[in-house]
Structures are given as structure tokens and as C-alpha cells.
C-alpha positions in Angstrom: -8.9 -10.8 39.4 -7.1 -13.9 41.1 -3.3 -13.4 41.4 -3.2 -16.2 38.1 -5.1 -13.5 36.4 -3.4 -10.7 36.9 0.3 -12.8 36.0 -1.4 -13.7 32.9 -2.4 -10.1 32.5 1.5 -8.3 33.1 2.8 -11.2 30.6 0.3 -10.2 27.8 1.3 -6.5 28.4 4.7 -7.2 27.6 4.3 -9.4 24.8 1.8 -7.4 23.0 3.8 -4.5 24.0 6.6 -5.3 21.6 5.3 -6.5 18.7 4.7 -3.1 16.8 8.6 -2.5 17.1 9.3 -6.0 15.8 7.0 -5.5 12.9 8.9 -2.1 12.0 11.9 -3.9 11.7 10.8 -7.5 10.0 9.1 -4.8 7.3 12.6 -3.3 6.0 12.9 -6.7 4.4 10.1 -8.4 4.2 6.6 -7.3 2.4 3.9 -6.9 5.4 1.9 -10.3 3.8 4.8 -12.6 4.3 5.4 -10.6 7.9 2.2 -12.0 8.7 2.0 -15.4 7.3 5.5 -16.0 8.4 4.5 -15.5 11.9 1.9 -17.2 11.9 2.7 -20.0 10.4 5.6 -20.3 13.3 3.0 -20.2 15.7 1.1 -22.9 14.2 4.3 -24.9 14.7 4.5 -24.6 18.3 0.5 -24.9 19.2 -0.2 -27.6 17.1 2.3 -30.1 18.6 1.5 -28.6 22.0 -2.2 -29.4 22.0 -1.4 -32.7 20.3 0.9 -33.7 23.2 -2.2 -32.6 25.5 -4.3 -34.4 23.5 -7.0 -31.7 23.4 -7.4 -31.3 19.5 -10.3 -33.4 19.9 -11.9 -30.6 21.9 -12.3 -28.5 18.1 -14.8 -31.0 17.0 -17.7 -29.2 16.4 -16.2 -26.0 16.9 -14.4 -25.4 13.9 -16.9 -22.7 12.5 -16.0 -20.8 15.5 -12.5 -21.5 15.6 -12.9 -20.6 11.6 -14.7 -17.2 12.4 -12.3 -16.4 15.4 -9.0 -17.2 12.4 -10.1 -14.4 10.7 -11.2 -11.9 13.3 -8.4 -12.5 15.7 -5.6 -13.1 13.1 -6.2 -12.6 9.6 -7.9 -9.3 9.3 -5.9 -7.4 12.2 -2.5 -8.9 12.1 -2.6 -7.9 8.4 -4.6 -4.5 9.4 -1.5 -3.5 11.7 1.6 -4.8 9.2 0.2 -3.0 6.6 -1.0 0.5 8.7 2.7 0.3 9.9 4.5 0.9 6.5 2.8 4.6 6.7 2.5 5.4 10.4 5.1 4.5 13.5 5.0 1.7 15.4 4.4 3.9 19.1 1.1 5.7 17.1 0.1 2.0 16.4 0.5 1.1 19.8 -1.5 4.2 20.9 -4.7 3.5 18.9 -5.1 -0.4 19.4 -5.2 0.8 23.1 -9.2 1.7 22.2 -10.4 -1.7 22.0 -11.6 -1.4 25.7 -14.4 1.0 24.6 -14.9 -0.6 21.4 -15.7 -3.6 23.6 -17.8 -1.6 25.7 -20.1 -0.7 22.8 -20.8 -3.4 21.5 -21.5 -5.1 24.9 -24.1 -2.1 25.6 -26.6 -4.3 24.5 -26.4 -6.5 27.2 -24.3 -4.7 29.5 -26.3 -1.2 30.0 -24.2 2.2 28.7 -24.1 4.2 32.1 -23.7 8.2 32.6 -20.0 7.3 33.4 -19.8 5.2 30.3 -21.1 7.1 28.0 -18.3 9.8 29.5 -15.8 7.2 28.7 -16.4 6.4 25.2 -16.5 10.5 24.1 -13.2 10.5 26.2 -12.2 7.9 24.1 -13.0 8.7 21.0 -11.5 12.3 21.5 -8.1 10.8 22.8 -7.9 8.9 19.1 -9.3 12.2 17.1 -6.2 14.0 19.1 -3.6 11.2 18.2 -4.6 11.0 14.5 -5.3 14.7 14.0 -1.9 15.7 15.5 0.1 12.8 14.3 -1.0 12.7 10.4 -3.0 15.3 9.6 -2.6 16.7 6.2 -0.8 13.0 5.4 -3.3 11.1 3.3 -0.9 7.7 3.6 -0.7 8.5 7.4 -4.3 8.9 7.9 -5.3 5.1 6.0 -2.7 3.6 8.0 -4.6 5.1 11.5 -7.8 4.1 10.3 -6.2 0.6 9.7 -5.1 0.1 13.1 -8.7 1.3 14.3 -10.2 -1.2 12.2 -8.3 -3.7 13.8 -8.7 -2.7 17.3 -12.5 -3.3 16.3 -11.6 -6.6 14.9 -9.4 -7.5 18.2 -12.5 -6.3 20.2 -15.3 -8.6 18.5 -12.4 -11.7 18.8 -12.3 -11.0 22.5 -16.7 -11.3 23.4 -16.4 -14.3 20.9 -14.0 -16.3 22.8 -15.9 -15.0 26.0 -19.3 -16.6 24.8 -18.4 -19.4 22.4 -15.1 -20.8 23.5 -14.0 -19.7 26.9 -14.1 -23.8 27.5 -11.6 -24.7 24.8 -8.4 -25.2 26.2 -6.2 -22.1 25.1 -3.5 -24.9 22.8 -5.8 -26.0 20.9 -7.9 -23.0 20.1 -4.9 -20.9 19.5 -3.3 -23.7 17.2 -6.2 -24.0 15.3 -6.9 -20.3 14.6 -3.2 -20.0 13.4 -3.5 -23.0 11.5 -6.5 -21.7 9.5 -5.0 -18.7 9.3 -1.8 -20.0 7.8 -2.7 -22.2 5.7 -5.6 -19.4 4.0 -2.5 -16.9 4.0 0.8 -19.2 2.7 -0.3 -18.9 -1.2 -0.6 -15.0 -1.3 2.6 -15.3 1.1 4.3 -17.3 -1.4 3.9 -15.1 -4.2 5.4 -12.3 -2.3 8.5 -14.0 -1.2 11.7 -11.2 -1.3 14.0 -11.9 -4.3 16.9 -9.8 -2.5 19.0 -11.2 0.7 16.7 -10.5 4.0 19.0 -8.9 7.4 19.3 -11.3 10.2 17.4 -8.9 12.3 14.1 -9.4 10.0 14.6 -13.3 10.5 15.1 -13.0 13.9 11.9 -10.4 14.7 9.8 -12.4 12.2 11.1 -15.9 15.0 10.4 -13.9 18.1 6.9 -12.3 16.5 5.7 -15.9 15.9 6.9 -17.8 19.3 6.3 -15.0 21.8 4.3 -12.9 20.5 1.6 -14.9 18.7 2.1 -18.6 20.1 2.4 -17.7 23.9 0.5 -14.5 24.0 -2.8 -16.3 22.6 -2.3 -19.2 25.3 -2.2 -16.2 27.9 -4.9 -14.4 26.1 -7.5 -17.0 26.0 -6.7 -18.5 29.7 -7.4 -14.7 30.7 -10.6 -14.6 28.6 -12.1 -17.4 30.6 -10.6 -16.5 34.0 -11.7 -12.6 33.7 -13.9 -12.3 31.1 -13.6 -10.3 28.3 -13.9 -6.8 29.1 -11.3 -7.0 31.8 -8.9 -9.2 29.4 -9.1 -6.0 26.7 -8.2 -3.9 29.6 -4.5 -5.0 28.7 -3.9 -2.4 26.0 -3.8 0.2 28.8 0.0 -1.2 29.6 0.4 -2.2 25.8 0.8 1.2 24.1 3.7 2.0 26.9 5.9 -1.0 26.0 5.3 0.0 22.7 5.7 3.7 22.7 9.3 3.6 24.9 10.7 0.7 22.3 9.7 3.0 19.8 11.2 6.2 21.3 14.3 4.4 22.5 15.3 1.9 19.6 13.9 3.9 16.2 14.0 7.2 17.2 10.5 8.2 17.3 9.1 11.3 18.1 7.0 11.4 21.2 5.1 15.1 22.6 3.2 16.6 24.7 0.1 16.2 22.6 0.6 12.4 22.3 0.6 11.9 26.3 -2.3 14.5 26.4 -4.1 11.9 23.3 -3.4 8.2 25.4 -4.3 9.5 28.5 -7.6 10.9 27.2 -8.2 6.7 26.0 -6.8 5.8 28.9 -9.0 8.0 30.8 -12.4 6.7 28.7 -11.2 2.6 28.5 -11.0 3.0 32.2 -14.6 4.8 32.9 -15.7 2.6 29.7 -15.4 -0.8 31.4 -15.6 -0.2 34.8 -17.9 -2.4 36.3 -21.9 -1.6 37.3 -22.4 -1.3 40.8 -25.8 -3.1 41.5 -28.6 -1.2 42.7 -28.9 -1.0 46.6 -31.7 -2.9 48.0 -34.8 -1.3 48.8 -35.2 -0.9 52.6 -37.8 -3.2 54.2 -40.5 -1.3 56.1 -41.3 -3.9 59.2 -44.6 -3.5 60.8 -44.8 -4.8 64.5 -47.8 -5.6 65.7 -49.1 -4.1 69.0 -51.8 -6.6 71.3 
């Protein structure tokens, strides 16, 4: 990756990084459907102006299936997905298991991008790391265990997002594909959110994570996500959630007290181990040599 790449790359670490501890907070106050639409809908407030000022709207004409499909993939089904596995599992466990969308990329790329010895490795690696993180973290805890499989759902979801900006709309300029995803999104999610509105007094410190979710972590992390997409493809965009679940894991253990062990260093570094053997890149074959016949007379 070009050094634009990899800047794009440390700033989505960050800002992906933090959102599981913002959404612990926002959800003291707030019911996990308005967490989400309320974000969202902030985010839609800053694209949509931005792309308008860039006049590059007009690049969603024709598009607008995609950009429909991509609403609900990239927004709808996981932000909701992760609110909602939050209220029964902590924010650092979340971080942990979204970091397998690298492998969950790398299966369902192995149709076109062949599954290798070393792959193959990876994924099992992978796969173990989550079975250690959920079976250590909420086994025997019913509630705990739907909120895990949750977050994996949406790690899926975040994966299929990624190979469909890749192939479909790596040419859209990132404003306008990020404000319209977020203004479907809002707009199919502000009734439900509506209904669910608190009817006691909301903390300042739900406001201001719900302000900071939306701007940062939605409106300015999809800008940098879908530049990286078309720079670096999508496989090496997903490699992000290898520096994601430590911003997220340290917030967590620093600011809400979190428990982190032994067996949940031993659990990442197994995914981290299989999203890094999972999507490392296929060396070509090396050419055959060329047997050269000199003739004698």
C-alpha cells in the first residue's frame, strides 16, 4: 500500500476502534434503535451537503440498487447487530470478534481467489480464536452467547459490504456513496426510531457519544473506508480490524472497567494469527525454466 493508503488505514483503526466504547455509554440512556438511527442520521447530515458541495450526487444515478443493497449490509443490519449484542456482552469482547471479518472475507472470496494450505491454516486459526473468546467469555450465559453471535453476524455483514464496494462501486466517490447509504439508512430507520424515543431526561455524555458516533465514527470513517477500498482493495481494507479490537479493548479496560485475561490475549491473537495467514496474498507460480537448444554446424 501507497503511504495515502496506509494514513487512511491508521485513521480507520482509530475511529473504528472507539466506537464500541461510545456505544456502551450512548446505551445507558438511549434504546440501541435510536443509538443507531441517531447516528446515522448525523452522518447523513454531514455527507449529504458534502457531496452536494462536490457536486458528485449525480454519480448515484443508476446506482441506487447498489447503494440501496450496500444501506443495509454496511449500516442497517450490523450497526443494529453490534448496538444490540452490546446490551449483553462488553464493548472489548465486541471489538474482539468483529476482528474476524478478514477471514470471513477470505471465504467468500475462495471462489475466485483459490483457498491455499496456508489459508486454509488461517481460517481454522480463526475460527478457534472466536470459539476461545465466546467459550471463555459467556459460556453458560444464554444472553451473552446471542449477543456474540450478533457481533459475528455482523462481521459477516461488514465482510460482504467490503467485496461489494470492491466490485460495484470502488468508482463512486466515497461522499456521495457514504451519504447515500446513510441516507437510506436513515430514513428506513427514523419511524421505528421515533417510537422508541426515551420519555426520561438522557445524560450529556449519551448526547455527546451519540454526536461523536455519527461525525467521526460513521461520516468520516466511511469516507476513509471506501477511498481505502478502491486504493487497496478489499481484502487489505478488512485487514483494519487487526488494530480495531486494541483501541477498543484498552478504552474498554481503562474507562469501564472491563475485565481483560490471559485467555482473551491467547483468543485475538489466535484471529490475529488466521486473518493474517487468511489474506495474505498468493505468490504466483515461478516460471517454468526454458530449455534452449543451440544448434551445432
Amino acid at each position: 500500500m501507497n503511504r495515502r493508503a496506509w494514513l487512511l488505514f491508521v485513521l480507520l483503526s482509530v475511529l473504528w476502534g472507539i466506537p464500541y466504547f461510545l456505544i456502551k455509554i450512548a446505551i445507558e440512556d438511549l434504546s440501541p434503535l435510536v443509538v443507531v438511527a441517531g447516528r446515522i442520521a448525523v452522518a447523513a447530515l454531514v455527507l449529504i451537503p458534502m457531496a452536494a458541495l462536490r457536486g458528485t450526487l449525480g454519480t448515484l444515478r443508476g446506482r441506487m440498487r447498489v447503494v440501496a443493497v450496500l444501506a443495509v449490509l454496511h449500516i442497517v443490519v450490523p450497526f443494529l447487530l453490534i448496538t444490540y449484542g452490546e446490551t449483553h456482552i462488553s464493548s472489548s469482547l465486541t471489538g474482539l470478534l468483529i476482528a474476524i471479518e478478514p477471514v470471513a472475507i477470505a471465504l467468500l472470496l475462495s471462489r475466485t481467489e483459490p483457498l491455499t494450505t496456508g489459508r486454509i491454516v488461517g481460517l481454522i486459526l480463526g475460527f478457534t480464536g472466536v470459539a476461545v473468546l465466546v467459550g471463555l467469555d459467556v459460556s453458560g450465559d444464554r444472553l451473552g452467547l446471542l449477543g456474540a453471535g450478533m457481533v459475528l453476524v455482523a462481521a459477516v455483514s461488514y465482510a460482504l459490504a467490503t467485496i461489494l464496494v470492491q466490485r460495484r462501486a470502488a468508482d463512486v466517490p466515497p461522499e456521495a456513496l457514504a451519504g447515500g447509504t446513510t441516507a437510506i439508512s436513515a430514513v428506513v430507520l427514523a419511524p421505528f426510531a421515533l417510537l422508541a424515543l426515551p420519555e426520561r431526561a438522557v445524560g450529556a455524555g449519551a448526547w455527546a457519544s451519540l454526536g461523536v458516533l455519527g461525525v467521526f465514527c460513521t461520516a468520516v470513517a466511511f469516507l476513509a473506508l471506501y477511498r481505502l477500498v478502491g486504493i487497496a482493495g478489499s481484502n487489505r481494507a478488512g485487514l483494519v480490524t487487526y488494530v480495531n479490537p486494541v483501541v477498543a479493548v484498552l478504552l474498554g479496560v481503562a474507562l469501564l472497567d472491563e475485565h481483560l485475561g490471559v485467555s482473551t490475549v491467547a483468543g485475538f491473537a489466535l484471529v490475529a494469527a488466521g486473518c493474517w495467514l487468511a489474506t495474505r496474498p498468493i505468490r504466483p507460480p515461478a516460471p517454468s525454466p526454458v530449455l534452449v537448444v543451440v544448434a551445432e554446424g
